[in-house]
C-alpha positions as CSV (number, residue, x, y, z in Angstrom):
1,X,-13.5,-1.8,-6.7
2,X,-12.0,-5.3,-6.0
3,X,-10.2,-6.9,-3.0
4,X,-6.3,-6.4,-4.2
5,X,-4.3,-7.4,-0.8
6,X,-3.6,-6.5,2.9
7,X,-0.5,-4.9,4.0
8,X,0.8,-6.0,7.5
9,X,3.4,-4.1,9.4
10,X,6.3,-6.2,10.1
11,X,9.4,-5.9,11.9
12,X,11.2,-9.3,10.7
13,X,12.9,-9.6,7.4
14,X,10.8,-12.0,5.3
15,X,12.6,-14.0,2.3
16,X,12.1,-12.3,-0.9
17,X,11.4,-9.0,0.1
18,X,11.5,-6.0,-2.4
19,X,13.2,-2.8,-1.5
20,X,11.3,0.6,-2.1
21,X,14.1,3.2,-1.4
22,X,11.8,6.5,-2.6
23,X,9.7,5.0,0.4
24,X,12.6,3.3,2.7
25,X,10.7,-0.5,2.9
26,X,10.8,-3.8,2.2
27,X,7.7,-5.5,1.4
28,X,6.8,-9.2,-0.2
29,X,4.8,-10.0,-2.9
30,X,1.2,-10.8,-2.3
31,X,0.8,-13.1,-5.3
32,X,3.2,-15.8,-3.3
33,X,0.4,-17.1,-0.8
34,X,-3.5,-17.7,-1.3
35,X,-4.6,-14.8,0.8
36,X,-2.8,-11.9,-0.9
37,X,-0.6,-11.1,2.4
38,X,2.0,-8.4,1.5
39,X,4.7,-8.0,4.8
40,X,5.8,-4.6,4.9
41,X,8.8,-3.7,7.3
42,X,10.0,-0.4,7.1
43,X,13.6,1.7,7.7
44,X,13.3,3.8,11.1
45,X,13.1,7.1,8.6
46,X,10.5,5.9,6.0
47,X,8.8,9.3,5.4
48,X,5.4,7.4,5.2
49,X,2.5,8.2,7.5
50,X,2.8,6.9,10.8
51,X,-0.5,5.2,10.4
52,X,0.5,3.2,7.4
53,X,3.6,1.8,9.4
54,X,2.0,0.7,12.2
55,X,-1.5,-0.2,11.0
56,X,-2.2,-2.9,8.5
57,X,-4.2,-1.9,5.3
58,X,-6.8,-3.4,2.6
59,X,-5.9,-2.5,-0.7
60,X,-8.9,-2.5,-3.6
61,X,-8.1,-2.1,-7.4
62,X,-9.9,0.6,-8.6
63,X,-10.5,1.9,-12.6
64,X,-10.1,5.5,-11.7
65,X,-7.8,6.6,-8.6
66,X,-9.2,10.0,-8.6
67,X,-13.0,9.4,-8.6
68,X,-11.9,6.8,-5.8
69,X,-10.6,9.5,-4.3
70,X,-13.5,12.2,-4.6
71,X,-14.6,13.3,-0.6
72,X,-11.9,10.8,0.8
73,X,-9.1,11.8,3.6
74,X,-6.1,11.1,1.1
75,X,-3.2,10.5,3.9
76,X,-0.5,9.6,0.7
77,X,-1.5,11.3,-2.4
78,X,-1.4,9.6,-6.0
79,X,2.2,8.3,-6.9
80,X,3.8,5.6,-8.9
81,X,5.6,2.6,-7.2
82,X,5.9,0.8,-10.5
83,X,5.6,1.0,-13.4
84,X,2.0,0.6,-14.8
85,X,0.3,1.0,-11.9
86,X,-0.6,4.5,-9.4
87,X,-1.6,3.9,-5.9
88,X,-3.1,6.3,-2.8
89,X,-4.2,5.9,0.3
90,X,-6.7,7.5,2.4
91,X,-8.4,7.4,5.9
92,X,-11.6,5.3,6.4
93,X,-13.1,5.3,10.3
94,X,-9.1,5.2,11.5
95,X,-8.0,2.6,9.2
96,X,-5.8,2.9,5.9
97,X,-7.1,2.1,2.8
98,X,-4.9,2.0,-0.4
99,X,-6.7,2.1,-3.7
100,X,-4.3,1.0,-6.8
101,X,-5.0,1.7,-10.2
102,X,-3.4,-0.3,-13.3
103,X,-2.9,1.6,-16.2
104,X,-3.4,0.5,-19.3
């Protein structure tokens, strides 16, 4: 697996931001600054984890989501956010961890 981006909780709108209505938040684009920093603000009845709203996450690319997945606490199961690519996340130590897969 490789280092993908961080998602940070955010309360203030940021310029640019892409609407997710299935999952009621905005988030920015992690390609637009050197660090891979995607801002994530979300409506008051996102039905996400509470974890993932509050708590910022590292996300890794991975070649297969469920081997990545194998033993894991999966707190958001395998879905598609766009097109191409499947993401999940999962519990490590108290922190969120997204894993994203691009398919090919």
């Amino acid at each position: 697996m490789k280092y993908h981006h961080i998602g940070i909780p955010t309360r203030t709108p940021r310029e640019g931001e892409t609407y997710l209505e299935k999952f009621r938040l905005y988030a920015t684009d992690h390609r637009l600054n050197p660090y891979g920093i995607q801002w994530m603000r979300y409506e008051p009845d996102s039905p996400l984890p509470e974890l993932i709203k509050t708590v910022s996450h590292v996300a890794f690319e991975v070649e297969n989501l469920e081997q990545a997945l194998e033993g894991k606490e999966v707190i958001i199961k395998p879905n598609s956010p766009s097109r191409g690519v499947r993401v999940a996340f999962i519990v490590e130590d108290g922190a969120p961890i997204e894993f994203i897969e691009f398919m090919k």
